[in-house]
N, CA and C of each residue as an Amber inpcrd file, in Angstrom:
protein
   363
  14.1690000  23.0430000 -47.5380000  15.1900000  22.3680000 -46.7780000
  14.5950000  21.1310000 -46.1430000  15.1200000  19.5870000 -46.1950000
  14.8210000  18.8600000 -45.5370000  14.2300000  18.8800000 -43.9140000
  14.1070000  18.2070000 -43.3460000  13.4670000  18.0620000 -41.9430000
  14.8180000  18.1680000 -41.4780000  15.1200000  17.9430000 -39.9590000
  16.6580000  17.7750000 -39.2490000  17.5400000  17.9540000 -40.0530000
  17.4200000  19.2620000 -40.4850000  18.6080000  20.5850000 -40.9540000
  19.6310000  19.1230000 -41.6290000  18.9520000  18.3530000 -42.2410000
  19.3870000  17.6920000 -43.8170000  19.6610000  18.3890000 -44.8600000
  20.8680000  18.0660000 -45.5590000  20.5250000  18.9820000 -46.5650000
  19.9860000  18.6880000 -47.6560000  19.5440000  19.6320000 -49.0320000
  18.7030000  18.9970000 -49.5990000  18.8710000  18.1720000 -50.8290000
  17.5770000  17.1600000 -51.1990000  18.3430000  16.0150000 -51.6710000
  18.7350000  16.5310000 -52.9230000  19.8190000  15.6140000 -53.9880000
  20.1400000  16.2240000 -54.7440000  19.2650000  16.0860000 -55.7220000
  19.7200000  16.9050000 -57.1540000  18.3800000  16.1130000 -58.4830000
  18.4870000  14.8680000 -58.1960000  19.6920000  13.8310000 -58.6160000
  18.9320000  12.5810000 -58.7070000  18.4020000  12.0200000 -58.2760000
  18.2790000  11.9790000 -56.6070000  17.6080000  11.9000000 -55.7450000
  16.3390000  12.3370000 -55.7270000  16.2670000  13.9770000 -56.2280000
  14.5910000  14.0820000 -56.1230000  13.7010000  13.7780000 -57.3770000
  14.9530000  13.4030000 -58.3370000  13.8570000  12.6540000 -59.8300000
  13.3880000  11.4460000 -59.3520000  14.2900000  10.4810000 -59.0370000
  13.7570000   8.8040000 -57.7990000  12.4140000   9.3700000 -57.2910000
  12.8060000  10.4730000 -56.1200000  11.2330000  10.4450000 -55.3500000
  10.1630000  10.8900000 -55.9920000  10.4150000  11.1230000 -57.2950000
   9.3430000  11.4630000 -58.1350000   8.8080000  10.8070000 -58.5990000
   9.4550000   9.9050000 -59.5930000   8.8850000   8.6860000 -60.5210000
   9.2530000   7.5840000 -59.6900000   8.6690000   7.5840000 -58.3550000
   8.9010000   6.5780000 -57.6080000   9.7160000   4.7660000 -57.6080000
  11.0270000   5.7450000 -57.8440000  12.3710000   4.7180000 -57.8840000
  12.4380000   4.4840000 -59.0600000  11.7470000   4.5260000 -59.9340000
  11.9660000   4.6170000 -61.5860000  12.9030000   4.7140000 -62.3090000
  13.5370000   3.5940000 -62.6760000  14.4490000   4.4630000 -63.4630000
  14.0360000   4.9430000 -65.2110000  14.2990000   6.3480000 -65.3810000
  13.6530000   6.9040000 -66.9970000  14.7480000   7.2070000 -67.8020000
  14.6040000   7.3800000 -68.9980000  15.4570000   7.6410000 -69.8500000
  15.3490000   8.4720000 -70.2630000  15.8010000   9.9120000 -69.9630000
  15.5360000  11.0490000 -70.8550000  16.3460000  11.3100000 -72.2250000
  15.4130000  12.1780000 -73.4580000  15.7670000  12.0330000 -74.6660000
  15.8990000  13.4680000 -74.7490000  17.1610000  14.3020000 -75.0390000
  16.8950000  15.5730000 -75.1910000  16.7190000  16.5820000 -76.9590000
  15.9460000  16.7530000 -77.5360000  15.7960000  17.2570000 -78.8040000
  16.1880000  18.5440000 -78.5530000  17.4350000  19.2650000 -79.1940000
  17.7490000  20.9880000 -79.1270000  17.7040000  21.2380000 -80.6000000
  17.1160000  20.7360000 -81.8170000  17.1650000  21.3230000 -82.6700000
  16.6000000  22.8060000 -82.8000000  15.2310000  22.8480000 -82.1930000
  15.1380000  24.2490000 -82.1260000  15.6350000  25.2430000 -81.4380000
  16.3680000  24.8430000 -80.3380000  16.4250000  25.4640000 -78.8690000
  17.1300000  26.7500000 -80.3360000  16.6780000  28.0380000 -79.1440000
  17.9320000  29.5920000 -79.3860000  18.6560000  29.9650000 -77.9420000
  19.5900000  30.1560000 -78.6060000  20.2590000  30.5520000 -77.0800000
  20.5700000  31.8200000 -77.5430000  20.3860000  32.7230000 -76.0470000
  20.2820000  34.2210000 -75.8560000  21.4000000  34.0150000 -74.7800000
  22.1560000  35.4370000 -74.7210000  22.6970000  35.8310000 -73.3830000
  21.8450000  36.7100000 -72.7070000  21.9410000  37.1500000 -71.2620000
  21.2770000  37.4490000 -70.9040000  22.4940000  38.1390000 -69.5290000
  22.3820000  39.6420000 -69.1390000  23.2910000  39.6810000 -67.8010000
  22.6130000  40.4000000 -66.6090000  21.1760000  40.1460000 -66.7360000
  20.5740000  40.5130000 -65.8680000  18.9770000  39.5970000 -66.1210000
  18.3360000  39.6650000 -65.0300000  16.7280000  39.2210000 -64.6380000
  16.0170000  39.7740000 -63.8970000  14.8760000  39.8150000 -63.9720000
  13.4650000  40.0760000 -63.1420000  12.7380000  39.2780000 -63.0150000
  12.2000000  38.7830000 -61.9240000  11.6550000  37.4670000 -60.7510000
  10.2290000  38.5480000 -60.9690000   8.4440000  37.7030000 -61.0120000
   7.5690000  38.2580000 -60.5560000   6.9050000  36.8700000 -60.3490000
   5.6810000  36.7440000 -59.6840000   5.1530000  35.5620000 -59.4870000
   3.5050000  35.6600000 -59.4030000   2.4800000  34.8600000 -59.6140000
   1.3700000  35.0010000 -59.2190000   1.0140000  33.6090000 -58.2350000
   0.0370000  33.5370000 -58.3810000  -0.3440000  31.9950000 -57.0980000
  -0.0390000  31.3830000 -57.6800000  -0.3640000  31.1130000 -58.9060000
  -0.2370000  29.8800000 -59.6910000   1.5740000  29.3220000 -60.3370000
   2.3270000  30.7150000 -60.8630000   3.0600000  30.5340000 -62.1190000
   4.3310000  31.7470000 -61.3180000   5.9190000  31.0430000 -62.0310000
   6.7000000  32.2270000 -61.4090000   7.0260000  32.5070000 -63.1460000
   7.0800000  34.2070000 -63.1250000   7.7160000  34.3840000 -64.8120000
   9.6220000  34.8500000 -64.1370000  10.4250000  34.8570000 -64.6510000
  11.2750000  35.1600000 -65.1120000  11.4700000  35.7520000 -66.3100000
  12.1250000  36.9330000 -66.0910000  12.2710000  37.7930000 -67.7130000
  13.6850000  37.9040000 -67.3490000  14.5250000  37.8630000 -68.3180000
  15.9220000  37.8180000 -68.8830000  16.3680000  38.7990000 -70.2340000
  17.1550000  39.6900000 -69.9610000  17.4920000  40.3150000 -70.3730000
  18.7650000  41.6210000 -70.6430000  18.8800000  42.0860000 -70.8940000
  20.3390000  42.8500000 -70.6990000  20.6310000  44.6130000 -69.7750000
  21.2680000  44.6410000 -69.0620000  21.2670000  45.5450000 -68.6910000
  22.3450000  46.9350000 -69.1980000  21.3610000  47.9860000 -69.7070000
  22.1880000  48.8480000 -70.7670000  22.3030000  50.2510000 -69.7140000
  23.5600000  50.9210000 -69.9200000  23.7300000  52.1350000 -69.4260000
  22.9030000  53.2670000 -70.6870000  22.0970000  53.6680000 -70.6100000
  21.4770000  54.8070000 -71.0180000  21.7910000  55.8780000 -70.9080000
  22.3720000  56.5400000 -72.3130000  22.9090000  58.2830000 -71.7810000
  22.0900000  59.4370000 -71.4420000  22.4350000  60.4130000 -70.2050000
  21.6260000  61.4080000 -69.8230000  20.8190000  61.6310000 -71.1380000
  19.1000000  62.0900000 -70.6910000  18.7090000  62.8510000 -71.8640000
  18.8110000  64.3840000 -72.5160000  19.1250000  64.9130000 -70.7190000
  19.2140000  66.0520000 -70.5380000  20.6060000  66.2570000 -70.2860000
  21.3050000  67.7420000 -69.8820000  22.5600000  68.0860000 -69.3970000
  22.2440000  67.9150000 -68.0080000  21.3670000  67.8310000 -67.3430000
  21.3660000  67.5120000 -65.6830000  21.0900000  66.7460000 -65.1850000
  21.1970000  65.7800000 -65.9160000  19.9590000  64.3250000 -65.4690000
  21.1530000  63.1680000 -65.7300000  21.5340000  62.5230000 -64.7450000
  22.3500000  61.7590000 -64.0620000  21.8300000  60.4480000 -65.5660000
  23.2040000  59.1940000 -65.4670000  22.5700000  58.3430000 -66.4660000
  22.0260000  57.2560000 -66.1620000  20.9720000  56.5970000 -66.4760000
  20.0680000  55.4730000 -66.2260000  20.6330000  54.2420000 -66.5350000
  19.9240000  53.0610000 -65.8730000  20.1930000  51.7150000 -66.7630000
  18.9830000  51.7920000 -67.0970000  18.3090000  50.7440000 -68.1890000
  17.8700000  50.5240000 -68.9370000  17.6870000  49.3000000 -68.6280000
  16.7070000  48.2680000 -68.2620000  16.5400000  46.9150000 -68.6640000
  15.8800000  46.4070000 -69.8510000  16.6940000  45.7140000 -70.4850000
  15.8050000  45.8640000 -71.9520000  15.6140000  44.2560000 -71.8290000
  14.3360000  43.6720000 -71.4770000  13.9150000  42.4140000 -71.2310000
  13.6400000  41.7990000 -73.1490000  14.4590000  40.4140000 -73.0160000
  14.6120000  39.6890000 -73.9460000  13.6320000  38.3740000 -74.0320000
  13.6460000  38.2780000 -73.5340000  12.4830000  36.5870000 -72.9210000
  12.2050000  36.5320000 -71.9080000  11.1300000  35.7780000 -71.6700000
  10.3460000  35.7460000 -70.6000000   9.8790000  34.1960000 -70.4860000
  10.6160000  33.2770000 -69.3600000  10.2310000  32.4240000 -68.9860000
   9.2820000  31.9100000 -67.5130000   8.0810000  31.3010000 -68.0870000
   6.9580000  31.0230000 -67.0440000   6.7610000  29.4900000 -66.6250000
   6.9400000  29.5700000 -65.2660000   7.3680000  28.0040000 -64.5930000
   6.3740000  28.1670000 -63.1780000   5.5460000  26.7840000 -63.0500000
   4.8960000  27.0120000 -62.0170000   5.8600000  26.7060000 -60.9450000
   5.2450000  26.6970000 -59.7960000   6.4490000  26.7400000 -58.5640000
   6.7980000  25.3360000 -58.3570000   6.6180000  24.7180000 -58.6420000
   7.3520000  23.1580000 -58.6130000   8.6720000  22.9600000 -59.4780000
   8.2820000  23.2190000 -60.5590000   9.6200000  23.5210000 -61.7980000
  10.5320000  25.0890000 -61.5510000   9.8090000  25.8830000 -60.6440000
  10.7670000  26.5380000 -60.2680000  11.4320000  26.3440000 -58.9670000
  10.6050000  25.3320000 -58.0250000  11.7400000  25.1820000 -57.1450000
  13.1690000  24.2750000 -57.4910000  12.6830000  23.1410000 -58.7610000
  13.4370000  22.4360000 -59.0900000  14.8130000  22.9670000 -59.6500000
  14.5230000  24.2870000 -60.0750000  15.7650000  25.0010000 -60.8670000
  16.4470000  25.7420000 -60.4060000  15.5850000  26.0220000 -58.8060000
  15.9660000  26.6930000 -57.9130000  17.5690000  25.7980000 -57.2550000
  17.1280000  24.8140000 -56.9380000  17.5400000  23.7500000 -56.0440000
  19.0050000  23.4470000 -57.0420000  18.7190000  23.0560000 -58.5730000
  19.8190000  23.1550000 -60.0790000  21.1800000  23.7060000 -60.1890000
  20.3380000  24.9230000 -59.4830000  21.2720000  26.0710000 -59.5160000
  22.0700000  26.0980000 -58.5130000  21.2980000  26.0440000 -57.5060000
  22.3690000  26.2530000 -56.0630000  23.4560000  24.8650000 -56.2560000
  22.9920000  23.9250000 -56.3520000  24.1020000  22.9000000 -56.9850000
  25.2180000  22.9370000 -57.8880000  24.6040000  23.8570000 -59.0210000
  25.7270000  23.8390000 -59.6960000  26.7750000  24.9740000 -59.4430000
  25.9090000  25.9190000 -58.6310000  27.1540000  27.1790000 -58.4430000
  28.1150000  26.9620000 -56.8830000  27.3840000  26.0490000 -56.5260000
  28.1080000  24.9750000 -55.2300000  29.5490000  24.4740000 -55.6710000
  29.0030000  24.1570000 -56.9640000  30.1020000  22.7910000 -57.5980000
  31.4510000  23.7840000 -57.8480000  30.7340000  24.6610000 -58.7860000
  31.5870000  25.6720000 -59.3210000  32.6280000  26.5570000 -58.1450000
  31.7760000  26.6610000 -57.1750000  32.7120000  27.8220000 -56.3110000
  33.6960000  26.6920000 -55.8740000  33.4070000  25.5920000 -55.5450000
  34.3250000  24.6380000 -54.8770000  35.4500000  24.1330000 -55.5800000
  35.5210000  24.6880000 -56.8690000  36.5880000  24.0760000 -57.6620000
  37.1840000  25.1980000 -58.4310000  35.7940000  26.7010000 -58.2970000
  37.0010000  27.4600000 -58.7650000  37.0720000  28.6650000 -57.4140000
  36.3330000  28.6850000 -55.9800000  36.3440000  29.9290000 -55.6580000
  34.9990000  30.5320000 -55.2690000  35.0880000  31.3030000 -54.4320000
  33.5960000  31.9540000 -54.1970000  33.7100000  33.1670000 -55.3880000
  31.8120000  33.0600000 -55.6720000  31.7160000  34.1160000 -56.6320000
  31.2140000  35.0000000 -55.6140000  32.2960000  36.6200000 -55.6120000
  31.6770000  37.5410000 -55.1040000  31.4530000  38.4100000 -55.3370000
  29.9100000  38.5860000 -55.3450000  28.7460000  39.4820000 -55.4720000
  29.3310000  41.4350000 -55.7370000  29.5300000  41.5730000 -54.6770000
  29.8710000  42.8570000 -54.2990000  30.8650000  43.0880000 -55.5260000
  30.7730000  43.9510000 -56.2140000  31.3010000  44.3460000 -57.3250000
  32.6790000  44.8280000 -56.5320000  32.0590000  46.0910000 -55.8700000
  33.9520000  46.8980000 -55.6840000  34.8880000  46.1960000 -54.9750000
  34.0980000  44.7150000 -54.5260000  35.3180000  44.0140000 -53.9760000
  36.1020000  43.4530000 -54.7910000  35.4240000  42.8770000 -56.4610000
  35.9540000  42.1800000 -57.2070000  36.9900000  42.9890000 -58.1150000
  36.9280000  44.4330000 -57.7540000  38.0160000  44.9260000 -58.4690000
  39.5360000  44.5130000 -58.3080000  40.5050000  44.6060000 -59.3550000
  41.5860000  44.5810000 -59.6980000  42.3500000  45.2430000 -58.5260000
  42.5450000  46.0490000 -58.2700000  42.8950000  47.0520000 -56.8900000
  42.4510000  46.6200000 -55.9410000  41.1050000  45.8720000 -55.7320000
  40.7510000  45.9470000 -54.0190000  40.7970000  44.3800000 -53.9080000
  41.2680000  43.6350000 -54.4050000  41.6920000  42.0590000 -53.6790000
  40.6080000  40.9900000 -54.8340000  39.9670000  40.9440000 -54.1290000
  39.2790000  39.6200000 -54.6330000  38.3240000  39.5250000 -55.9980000
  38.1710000  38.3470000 -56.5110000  37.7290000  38.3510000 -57.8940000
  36.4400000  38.6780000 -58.0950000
């Protein structure tokens, strides 16, 4: 968060204070990119590097007749970003789900609120 509860600057703003007023031209190549879905993650970090693993979250049936049923995280990829590029995506994100709630709505969290029966989406 900025100094005097500023808020914080946006990307384009913090690409400027990067390449000091620069203006760059980015070129984006996706021929290889794969795109995965993904409806769940796991955050771990060391000093250096944050990983992110992405992956799906599966209901698993009892194995036994008494044994209640599990999820399952079945991790798909694993992305590793030191903490600079992860604060940057950090910062990405909160922007874009800013943008999003403001034009469509708060996204809320709490599942049994978003039910059909109990009010909100």
């Amino acid at each position: 968060m900025a100094e005097n509860n500023e808020p914080p600057p946006d990307v384009d703003q913090q690409a400027r204070q990067q390449t000091g007023q620069q203006q760059i031209r980015l070129r984006i190549d996706e021929r290889s990119m794969d795109t995965k879905y993904a409806n769940a993650f796991r955050t771990n970090g060391t000093a250096e590097e944050v990983m992110l693993d992405f992956g799906m979250n599966l209901v698993a049936p009892p194995r036994a007749q008494q044994e209640q049923p599990e999820i399952l995280f079945q991790i798909g990829q694993r992305v590793v970003l030191n903490y600079y590029s992860a604060k940057r995506l950090a910062i990405a994100l909160s922007q874009l789900i800013r943008r999003y709630e403001d034009q469509f709505g708060e996204l809320v969290l709490d599942v049994a609120k978003r039910r059909v029966d109990g009010g909100e989406r």
